[in-house]
C-alpha positions in Angstrom: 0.0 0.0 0.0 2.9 2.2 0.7 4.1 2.1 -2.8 0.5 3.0 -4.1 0.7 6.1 -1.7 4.1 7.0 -3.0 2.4 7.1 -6.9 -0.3 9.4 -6.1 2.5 11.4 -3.8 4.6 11.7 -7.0 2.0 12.9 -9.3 1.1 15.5 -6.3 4.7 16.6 -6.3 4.5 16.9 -10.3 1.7 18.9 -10.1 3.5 21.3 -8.3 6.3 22.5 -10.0 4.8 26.0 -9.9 5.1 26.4 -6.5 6.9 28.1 -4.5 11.2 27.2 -4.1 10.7 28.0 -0.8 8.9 24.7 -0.1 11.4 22.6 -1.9 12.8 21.1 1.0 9.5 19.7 2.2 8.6 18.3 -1.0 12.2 16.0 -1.2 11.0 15.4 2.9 7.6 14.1 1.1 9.1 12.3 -1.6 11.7 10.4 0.5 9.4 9.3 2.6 10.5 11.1 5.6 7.0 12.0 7.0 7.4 13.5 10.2 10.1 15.8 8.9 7.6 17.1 6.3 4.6 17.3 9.1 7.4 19.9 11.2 8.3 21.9 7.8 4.7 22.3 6.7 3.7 23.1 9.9 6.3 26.0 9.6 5.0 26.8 6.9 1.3 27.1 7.8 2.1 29.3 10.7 3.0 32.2 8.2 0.9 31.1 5.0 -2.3 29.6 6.9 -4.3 29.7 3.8 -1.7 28.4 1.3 -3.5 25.7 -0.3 -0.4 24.2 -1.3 0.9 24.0 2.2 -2.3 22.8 3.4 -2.3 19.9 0.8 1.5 19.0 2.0 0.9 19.1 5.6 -2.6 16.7 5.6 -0.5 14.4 3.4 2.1 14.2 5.8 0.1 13.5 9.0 -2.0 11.1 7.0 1.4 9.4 6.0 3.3 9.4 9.3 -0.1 7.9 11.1 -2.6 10.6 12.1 -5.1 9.4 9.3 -8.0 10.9 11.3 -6.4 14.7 11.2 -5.8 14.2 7.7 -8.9 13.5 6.7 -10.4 16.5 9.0 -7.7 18.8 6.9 -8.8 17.5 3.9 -12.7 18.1 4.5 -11.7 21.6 5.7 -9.8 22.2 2.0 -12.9 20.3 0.0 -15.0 23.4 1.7 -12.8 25.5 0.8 -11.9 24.6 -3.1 -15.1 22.0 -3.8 -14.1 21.5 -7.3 -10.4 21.3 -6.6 -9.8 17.7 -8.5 -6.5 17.8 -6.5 -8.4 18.2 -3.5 -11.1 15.7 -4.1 -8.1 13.3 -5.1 -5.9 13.7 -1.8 -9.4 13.1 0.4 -10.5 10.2 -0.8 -6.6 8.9 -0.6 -7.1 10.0 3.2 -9.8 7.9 3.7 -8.2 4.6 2.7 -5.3 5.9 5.1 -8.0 6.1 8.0 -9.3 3.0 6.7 -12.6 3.9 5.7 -13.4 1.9 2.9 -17.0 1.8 2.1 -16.6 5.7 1.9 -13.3 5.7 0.2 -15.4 3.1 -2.5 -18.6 5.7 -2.9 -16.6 8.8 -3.2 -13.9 7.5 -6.1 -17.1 6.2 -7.9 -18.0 10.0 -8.1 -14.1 10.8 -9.0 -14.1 8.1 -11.8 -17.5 9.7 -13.3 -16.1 13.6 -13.1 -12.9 12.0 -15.1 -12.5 8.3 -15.8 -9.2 8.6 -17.3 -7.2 9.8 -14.0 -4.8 7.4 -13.2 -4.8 8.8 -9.2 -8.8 7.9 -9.3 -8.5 4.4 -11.1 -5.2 3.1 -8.7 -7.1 4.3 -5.6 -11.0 2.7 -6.7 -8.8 0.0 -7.4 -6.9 -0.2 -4.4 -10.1 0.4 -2.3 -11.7 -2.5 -3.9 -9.3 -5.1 -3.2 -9.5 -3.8 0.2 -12.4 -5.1 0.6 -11.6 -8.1 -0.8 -13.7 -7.2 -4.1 -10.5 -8.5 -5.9 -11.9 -9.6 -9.4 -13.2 -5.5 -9.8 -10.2 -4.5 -8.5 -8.3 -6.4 -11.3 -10.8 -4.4 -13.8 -9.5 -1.6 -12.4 -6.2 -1.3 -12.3 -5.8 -3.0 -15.7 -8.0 -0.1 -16.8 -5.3 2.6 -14.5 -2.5 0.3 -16.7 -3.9 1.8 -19.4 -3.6 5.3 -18.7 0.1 4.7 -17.9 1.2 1.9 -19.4 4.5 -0.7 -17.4 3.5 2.1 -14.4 5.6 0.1 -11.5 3.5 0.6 -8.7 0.6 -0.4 -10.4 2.0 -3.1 -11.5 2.7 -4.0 -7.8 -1.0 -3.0 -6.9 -2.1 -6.0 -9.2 0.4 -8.5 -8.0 -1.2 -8.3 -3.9 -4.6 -8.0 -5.7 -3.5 -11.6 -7.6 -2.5 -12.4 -4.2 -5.7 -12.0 -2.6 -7.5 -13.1 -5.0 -6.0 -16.5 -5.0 -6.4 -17.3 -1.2 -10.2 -16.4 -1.8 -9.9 -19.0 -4.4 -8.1 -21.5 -1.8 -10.9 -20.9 0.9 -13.5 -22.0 -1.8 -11.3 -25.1 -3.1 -10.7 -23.6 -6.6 -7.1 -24.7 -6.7 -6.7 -24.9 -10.5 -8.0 -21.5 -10.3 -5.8 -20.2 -7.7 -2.8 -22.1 -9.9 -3.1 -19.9 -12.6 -3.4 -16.6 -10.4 -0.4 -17.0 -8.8 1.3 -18.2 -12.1 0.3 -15.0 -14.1 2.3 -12.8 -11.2 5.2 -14.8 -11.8 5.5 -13.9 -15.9 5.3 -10.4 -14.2 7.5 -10.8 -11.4 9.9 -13.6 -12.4 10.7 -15.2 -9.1 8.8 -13.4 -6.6 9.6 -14.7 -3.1 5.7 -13.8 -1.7 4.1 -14.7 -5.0 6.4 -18.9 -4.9 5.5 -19.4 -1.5 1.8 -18.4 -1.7 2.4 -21.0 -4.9 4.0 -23.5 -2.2 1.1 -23.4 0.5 -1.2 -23.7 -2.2 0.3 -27.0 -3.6 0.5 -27.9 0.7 -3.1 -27.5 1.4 -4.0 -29.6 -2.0 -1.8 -31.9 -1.2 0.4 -31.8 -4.3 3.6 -32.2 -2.0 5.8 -32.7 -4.8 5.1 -29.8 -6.3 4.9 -27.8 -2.5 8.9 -29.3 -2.3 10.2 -28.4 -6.3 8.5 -24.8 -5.3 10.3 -24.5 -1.5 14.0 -25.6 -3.7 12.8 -22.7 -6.1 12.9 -20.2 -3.5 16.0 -21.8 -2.0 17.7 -20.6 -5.2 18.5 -17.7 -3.8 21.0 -17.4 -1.3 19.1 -15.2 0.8 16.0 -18.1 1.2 17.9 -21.1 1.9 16.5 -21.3 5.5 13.0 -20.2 4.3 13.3 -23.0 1.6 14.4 -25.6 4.0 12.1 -24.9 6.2 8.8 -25.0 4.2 10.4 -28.8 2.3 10.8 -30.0 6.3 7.1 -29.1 6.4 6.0 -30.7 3.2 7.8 -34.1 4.2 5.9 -34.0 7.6 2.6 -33.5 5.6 3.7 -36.4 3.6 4.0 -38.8 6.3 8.2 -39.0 5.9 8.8 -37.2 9.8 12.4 -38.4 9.6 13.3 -36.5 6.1 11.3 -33.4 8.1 13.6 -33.3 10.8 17.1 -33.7 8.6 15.7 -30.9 6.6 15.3 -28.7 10.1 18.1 -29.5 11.4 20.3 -28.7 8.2 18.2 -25.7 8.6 19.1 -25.2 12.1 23.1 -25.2 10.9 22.6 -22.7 8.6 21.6 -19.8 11.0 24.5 -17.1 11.4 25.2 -13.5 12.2 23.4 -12.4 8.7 20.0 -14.0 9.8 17.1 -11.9 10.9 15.6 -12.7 14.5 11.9 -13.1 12.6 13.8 -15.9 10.5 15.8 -17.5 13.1 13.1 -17.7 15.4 10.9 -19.2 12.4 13.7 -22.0 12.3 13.9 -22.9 15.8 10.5 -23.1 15.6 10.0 -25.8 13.2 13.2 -27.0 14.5 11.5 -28.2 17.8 7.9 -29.3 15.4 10.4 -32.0 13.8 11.4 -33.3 17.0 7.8 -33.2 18.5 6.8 -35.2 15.0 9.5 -37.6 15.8 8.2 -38.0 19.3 11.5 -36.8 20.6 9.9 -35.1 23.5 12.6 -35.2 25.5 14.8 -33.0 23.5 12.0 -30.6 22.6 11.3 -30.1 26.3 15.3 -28.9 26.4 14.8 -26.8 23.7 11.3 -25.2 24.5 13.1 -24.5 28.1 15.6 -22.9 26.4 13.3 -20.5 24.8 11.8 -20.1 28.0 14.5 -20.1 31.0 14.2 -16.4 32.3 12.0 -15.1 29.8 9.2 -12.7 32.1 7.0 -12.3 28.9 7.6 -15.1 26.2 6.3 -15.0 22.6 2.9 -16.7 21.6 5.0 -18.8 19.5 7.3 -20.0 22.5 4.1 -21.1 24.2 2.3 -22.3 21.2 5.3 -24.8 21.2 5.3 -25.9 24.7 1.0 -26.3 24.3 2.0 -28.5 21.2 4.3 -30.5 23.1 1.7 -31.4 25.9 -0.9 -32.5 23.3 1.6 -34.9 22.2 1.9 -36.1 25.5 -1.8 -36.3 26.0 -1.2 -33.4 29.0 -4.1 -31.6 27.7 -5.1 -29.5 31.1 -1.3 -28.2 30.5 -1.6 -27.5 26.8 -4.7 -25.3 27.7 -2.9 -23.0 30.2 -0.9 -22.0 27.2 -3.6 -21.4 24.8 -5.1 -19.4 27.1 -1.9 -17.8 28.0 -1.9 -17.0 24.2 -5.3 -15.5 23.7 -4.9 -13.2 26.6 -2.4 -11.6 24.4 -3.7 -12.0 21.4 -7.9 -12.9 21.0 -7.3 -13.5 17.4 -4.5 -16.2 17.5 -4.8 -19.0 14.9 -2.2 -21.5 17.0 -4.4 -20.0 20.2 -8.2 -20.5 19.1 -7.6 -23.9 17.0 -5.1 -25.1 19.3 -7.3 -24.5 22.1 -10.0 -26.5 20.2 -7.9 -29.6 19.6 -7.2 -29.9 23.2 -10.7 -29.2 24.6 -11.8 -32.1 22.1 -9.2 -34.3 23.2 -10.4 -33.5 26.9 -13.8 -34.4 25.9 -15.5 -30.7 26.3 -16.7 -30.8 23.0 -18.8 -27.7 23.1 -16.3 -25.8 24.0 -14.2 -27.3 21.5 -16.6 -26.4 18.9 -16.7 -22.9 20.2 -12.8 -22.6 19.9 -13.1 -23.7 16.1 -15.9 -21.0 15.4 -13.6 -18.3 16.8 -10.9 -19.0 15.1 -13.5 -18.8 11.7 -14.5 -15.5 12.8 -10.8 -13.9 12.4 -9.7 -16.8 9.8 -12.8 -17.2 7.3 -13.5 -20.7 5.4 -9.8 -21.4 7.2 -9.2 -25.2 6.0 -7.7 -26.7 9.1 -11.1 -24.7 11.3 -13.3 -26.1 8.6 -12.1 -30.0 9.0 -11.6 -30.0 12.6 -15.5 -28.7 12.8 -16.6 -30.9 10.1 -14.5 -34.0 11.8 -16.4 -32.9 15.2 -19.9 -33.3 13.5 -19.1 -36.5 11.9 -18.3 -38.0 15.2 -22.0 -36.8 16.6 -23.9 -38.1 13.1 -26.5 -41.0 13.2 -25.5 -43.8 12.0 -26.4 -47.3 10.9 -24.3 -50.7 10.6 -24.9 -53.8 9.3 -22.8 -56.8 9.3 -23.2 -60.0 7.8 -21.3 -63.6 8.6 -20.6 -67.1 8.1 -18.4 -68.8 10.7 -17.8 -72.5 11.2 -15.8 -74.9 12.9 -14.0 -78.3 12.6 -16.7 -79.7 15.0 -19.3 -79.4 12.5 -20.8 -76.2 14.1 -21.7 -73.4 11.1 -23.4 -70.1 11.7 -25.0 -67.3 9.5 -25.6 -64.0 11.7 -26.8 -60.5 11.0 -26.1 -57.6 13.1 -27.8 -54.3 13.4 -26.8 -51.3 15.0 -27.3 -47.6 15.2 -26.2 -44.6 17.4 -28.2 -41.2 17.4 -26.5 -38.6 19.2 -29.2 -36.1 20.1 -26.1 -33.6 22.0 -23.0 -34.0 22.4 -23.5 -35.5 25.8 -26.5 -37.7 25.0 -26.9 -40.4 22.3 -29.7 -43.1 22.1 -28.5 -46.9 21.4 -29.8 -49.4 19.5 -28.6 -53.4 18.7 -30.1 -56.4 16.3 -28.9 -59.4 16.2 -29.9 -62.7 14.1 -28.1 -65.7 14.2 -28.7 -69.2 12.9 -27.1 -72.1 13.8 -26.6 -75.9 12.8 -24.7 -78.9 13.0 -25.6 -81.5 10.9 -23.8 -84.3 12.4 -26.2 -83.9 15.6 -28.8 -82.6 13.9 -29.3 -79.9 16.1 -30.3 -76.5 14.6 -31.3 -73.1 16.9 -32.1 -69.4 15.8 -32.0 -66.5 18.2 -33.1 -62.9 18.0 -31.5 -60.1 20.0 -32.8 -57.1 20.3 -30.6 -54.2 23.2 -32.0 -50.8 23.3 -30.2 -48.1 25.3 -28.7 -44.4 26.1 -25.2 -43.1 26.6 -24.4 -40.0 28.6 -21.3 -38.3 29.1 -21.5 -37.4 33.0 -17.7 -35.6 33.4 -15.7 -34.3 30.4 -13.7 -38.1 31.1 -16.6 -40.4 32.4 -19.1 -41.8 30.4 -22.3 -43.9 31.4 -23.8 -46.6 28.6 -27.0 -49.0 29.8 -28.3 -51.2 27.2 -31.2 -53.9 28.0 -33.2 -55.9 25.8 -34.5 -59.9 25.1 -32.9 -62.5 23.3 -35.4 -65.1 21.8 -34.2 -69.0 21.1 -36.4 -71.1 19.0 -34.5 -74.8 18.4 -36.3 -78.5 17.2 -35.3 -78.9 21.4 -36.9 -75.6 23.1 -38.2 -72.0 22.8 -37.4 -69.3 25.7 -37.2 -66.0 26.0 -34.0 -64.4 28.5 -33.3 -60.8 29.5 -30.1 -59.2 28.5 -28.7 -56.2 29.8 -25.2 -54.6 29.1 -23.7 -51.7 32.1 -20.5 -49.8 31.3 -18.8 -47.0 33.3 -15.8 -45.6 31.0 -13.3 -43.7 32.9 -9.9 -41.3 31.7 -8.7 -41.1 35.1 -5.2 -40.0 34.0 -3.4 -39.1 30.8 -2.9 -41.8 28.4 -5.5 -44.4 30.8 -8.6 -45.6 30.3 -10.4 -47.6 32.6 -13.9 -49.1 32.0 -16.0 -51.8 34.6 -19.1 -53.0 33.5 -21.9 -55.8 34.0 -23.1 -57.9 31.1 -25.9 -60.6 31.1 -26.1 -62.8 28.0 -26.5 -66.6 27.1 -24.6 -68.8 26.1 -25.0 -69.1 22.0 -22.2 -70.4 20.6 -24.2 -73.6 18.6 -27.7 -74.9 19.1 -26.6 -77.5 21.9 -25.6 -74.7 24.5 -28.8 -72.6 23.4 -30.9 -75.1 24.5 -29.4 -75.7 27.5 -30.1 -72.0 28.3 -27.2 -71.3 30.3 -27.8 -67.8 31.6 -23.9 -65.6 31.6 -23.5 -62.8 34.4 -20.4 -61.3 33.5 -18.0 -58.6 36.0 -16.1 -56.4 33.5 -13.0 -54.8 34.0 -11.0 -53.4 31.1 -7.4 -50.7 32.0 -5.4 -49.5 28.9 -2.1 -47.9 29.6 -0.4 -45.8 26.5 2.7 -44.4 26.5 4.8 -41.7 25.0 7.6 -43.8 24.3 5.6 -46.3 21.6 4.8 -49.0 24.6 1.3 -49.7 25.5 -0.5 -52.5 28.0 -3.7 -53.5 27.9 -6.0 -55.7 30.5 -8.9 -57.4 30.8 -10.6 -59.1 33.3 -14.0 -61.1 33.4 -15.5 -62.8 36.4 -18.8 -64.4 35.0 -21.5 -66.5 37.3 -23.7 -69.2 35.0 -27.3 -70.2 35.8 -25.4 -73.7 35.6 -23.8 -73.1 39.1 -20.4 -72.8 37.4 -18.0 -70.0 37.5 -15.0 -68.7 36.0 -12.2 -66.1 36.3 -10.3 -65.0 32.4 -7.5 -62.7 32.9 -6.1 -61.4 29.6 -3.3 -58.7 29.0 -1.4 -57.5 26.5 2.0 -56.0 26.2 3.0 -54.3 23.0 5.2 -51.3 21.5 4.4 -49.8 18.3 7.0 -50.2 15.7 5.6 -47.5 13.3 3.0 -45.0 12.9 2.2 -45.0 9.3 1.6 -47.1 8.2 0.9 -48.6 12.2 2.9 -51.6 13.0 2.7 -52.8 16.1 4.3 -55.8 17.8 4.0 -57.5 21.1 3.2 -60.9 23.1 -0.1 -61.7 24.6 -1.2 -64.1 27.9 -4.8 -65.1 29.0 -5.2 -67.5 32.1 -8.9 -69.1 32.4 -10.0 -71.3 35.4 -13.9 -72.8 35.6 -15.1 -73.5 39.1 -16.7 -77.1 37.6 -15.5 -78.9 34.7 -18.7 -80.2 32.1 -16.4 -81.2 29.1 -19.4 -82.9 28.0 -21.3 -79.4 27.5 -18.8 -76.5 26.8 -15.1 -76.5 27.1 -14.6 -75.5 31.1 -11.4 -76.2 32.1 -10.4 -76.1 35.8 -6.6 -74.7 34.0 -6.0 -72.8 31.2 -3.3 -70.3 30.1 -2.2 -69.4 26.7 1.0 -67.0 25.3 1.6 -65.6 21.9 3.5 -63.4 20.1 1.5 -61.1 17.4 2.0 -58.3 15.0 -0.7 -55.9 13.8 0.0 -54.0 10.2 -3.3 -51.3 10.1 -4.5 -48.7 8.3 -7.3 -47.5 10.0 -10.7 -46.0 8.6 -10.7 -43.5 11.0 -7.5 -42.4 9.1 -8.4 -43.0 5.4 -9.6 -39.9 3.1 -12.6 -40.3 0.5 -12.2 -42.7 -1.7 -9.4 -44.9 0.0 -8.9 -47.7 0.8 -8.6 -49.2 4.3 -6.9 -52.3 5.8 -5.9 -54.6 8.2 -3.6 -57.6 9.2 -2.8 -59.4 12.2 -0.6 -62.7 12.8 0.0 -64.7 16.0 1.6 -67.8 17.2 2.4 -69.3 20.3 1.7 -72.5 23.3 -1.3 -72.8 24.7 -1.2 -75.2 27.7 -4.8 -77.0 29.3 -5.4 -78.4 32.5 -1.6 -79.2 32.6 -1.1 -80.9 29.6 1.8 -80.2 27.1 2.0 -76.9 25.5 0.2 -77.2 22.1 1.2 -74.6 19.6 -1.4 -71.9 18.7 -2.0 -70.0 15.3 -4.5 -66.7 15.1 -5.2 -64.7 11.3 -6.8 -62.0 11.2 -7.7 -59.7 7.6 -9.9 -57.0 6.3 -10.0 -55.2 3.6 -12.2 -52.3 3.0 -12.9 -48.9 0.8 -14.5 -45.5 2.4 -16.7 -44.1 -0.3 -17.2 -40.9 1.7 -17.0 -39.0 4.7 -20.2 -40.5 5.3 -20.6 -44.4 3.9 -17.8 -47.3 4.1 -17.6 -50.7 3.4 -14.8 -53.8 4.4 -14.6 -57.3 4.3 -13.0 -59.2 7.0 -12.1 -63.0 8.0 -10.2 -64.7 10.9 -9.0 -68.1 11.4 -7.6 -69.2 15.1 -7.1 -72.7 16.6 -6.9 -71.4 20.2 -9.1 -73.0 22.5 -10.6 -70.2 24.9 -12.1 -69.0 21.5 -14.9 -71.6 21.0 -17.0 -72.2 23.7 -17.9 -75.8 22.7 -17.5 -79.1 23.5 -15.2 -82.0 22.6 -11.8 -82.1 21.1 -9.5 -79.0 22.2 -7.9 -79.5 18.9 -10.2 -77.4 16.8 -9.8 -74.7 14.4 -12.5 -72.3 13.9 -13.1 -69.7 11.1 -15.1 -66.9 10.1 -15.7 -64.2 7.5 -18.2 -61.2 6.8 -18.7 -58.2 5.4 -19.8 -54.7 7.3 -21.3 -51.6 5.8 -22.0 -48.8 7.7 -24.0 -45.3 6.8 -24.0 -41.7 8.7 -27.1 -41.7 7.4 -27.9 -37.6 7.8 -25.7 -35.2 6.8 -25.2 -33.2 10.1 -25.8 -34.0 13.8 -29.1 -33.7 15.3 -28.3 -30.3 16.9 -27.1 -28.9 13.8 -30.6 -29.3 12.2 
């Protein structure tokens, strides 16, 4: 804007060469920029010539230059009333009110300008400039190709256009016209060959598109230049995080790091050591970030947002949330508009499970950050986790004891707040064995309510009726399903529950109609050093008089994060209080070990139209009632595609010769297997509360 001032100052100073020599010395004060100097002179000046018009103009363009737009334009009303059809005049207040940022009025008042004399350059740059202003780019553009024409190669109209270009393509970015954007920012670099603001406007482009090839060929374009290079290695460290490749991100940083000496502005090295400590946070080299963070911070009375928008970073990665948002609040006390400081704040009131206020937090930072991409998704992620939606799963299993199975389930969750969803569970199963000749089908129907009572407990009731019909019997039993879910510390989870069911595994232990009351107790422990442990624990009563204890716990220690690989050994010990070999398997000993790996891509993690997978291979010894270990094998595998945000489909199958996972009779040498395929359907477009 500066340099558009500094054009209309020149043609004022042109305009002048009649005037007096004795002004001379303010004009070069005027033309060199040197504002408060002129404001002193022309004030001189006015104290003998108070009515010089010339003076007058001179000394209202200094103010309004050196910062005292208001005065100015209160001068410049006092010389419109006293030379109304002075186009000089008229010119020099309407510049005066884009000073004082008055732009609606600075818009009106040039339209009047441009229809006394629609060829004055001065009129068409200002409209122009007023326009994009307001962010009515495209009639900017009209304008100040139509002010080109008047002056033809003019520099600082030329400039004008380029920041109009400018702004133009980010509107173009908020509304996902990338292509559109492309050639923007391309048609500013046939004028400016190179331009550092225009390449990395080019290279955030290609970043939020995801064309991070083209992001990295643009950052090594700007590193060209001597005086980039840790501009340039900074922005490829980002594109290589955004890539997945956090290793390559925090080489790049780190050569980045190196290359700061004496030459390097603070705003750059402190750019630097920023996404100096990012890369190690990516890396999960906490540890080291901490160091550096507390380097930033070690007798610093008033640190930078920045500083603290680090340290709150840090503490989300270490799932210290209630930390994390002492900074972001630290930040918005200084600054109410911070994007790190509003959306920051929002991550880590979701991850803390006040979602209101999370959503709150997102919608601020839209107010200063309009149609802001990384606001938008996190909001539009928050609603999709509060949608209605509907599964359905379909299944055949069977078993080398003859047992086979078809099932379909059923299930929805409506959310009605963010606190409060309703519940809802089918379930029809069919079972036969034809070497017994026993066939059963049950219905199950669970209706129920989940409400969040604490930001970190949650309270989920189901109950409902199974129904058996079988060529032995027909009954009817209650089923009910209690959980308490608890995040009593970072990275734990505890949950304790009560389940009824029935036993259902094949029509011979339906009609039996033994009747399962099962004690729930489930802890998982994460880490921030890859190793995590989970553990469960059942103590179930049967309507049989039997009992049983089954202790299961994992230990494992995640190899790598994308894709996830995980590898670790699991144990289960299961003891029955009476032994019915005859009727399910129920021994009074039972332990099992294995060692498994996981390879996943998660749906939660897979973008519109991808596809989503999973693996999972164990072996081990599993050792009953004191026998010899026998060796165990477990396969699991799906394999699915996300259509949308909104619909997904996978297929899955498992294969496992472990004992605890039958509940039949007979041999323990078995080997049972099962496949299906699930869909499931956010079936409206927006949560409940949104409508």
């Amino acid at each position: 804007m500066k340099l558009i001032y500094s054009t209309l100052l020149l043609l004022f100073l042109v305009s002048l060469n009649s005037f007096s020599q004795n002004m001379k010395e303010g004009f070069t004060y005027l033309e060199t920029g040197k504002y408060k100097q002129a404001e002193v002179f022309f004030e001189g000046i006015l104290k003998d010539y108070p009515t010089n018009k010339t003076a007058r103009l001179c000394y209202g363009r200094a103010i309004g230059l050196n910062g005292n737009a208001t005065k100015a334009v209160t001068l410049f009303t006092n010389l419109l009333k006293d030379y109304p059809t002075d186009f000089e005049v008229k010119l020099n207040y309407a510049e005066s009110l884009l000073w004082n940022k008055n732009y609606p009025d600075a818009k009106t008042y040039y339209q009047t300008l441009l229809v006394e004399n629609d060829k004055s350059f001065p009129a068409l740059l200002g409209y122009a400039n007023t326009l994009s202003n307001l962010k009515e780019f495209e009639e900017a553009l009209i304008y100040v190709d139509k002010a080109l024409e008047v002056l033809p190669g003019n520099p600082n109209a030329l400039v004008s256009k380029k920041y109009m270009r400018l702004g133009l393509a980010n509107k173009k970015i908020q509304t996902k016209e990338y292509d559109v954007s492309e050639k923007l920012l391309n048609e500013n670099l046939k004028t400016f060959k190179d331009d550092k603001e225009t390449l990395l406007n080019l290279a955030n482009l290609y970043l939020i598109s995801n064309q991070i090839e083209k992001a990295k060929s643009t950052y090594e374009l700007i590193g060209e230049k001597a005086e980039n290079k840790l501009t340039s290695l900074n922005g490829i460290s980002l594109a290589y995080h955004l890539n997945g490749d956090d290793k390559t991100a925090l080489s790049f940083s780190e050569k980045s790091l190196k290359s700061i000496d004496e030459n390097t502005t603070k705003t750059l090295k402190n750019q630097t050591i920023e996404r100096y400590i990012q890369a190690l946070i990516w890396n999960k080299k906490y540890s080291a970030a901490e160091t550096e963070i507390n380097k930033l911070l070690k007798g610093n009375n008033a640190p930078e947002s920045w500083m603290l928008s680090l340290r709150a970073t840090l503490n989300v990665y270490k799932s210290d949330f209630k930390k994390s948002l002492e900074d972001y609040n630290l930040i918005l006390k200084k600054d109410s508009a911070s994007f790190d400081g509003n959306l920051g704040k929002a991550n880590a009131l979701k991850a803390s499970g006040y979602y209101k206020k999370a959503y709150k937090s997102a919608e601020n930072t839209l107010t200063f950050y309009e149609k802001q991409k990384d606001a938008t998704n996190f909001i539009k992620q928050l609603d999709l986790s509060f949608t209605p939606f509907v599964e359905t799963k379909v299944s055949y299993s069977y078993d080398n004891g003859n047992n086979e199975a078809n099932a379909f389930d059923f299930k929805t969750e409506i959310p009605f707040t963010t606190k409060f969803k309703i519940l809802a569970n089918y379930n029809y199963r069919t079972t036969t064995n034809p070497v017994t000749n026993k066939e059963a089908t049950t219905n199950n129907l669970l209706l129920g309510a989940s409400y969040q009572l604490l930001n970190n407990v949650t309270l989920k009731g189901s109950l409902g009726a199974t129904s058996s019909s079988s060529n032995e019997s027909d009954y009817t039993q209650l089923l009910t399903d209690i959980s308490l879910n608890i995040k009593p510390f970072k990275l734990q989870s505890l949950e304790v529950g009560y389940k009824r069911d029935i036993q259902n595994f094949n029509a011979a232990l339906l009609n039996e109609q033994i009747v399962q009351n099962n004690l729930i107790l489930n802890y998982s422990l994460n880490t921030n050093f890859n190793l995590g442990w989970f553990t469960q624990y059942y103590y179930t009563w049967q309507s049989d008089e039997n009992a049983r204890n089954l202790l299961f716990t994992s230990l494992y220690y995640n190899i790598l994060a994308k894709p996830s690989i995980k590898g670790g050994i699991n144990y289960q010990n299961i003891s029955f209080k009476l032994q019915v070999p005859e009727t399910y398997f129920s021994p009074s000993k039972f332990s099992a070990v294995e060692v498994f790996v996981d390879l996943i891509k998660d749906e939660a993690a897979a973008k519109e139209k991808e596809w989503f997978y999973g693996l999972t291979a164990a072996t081990g010894l599993q050792y009953i009632e004191g026998a010899d270990g026998q060796s165990t094998y477990r396969v699991q595998a799906k394999l699915g595609y996300k259509f949308s945000e909104r619909a997904l489909i996978n297929v899955y199958g498992l294969q496992s010769n472990i004992a605890s996972a039958v509940a039949t009779a007979g041999d323990t040498s078995f080997t049972y297997t099962e496949f299906g395929l699930r869909f499931k359907w956010l079936f409206l477009k927006k949560p409940l509360y949104k409508k």
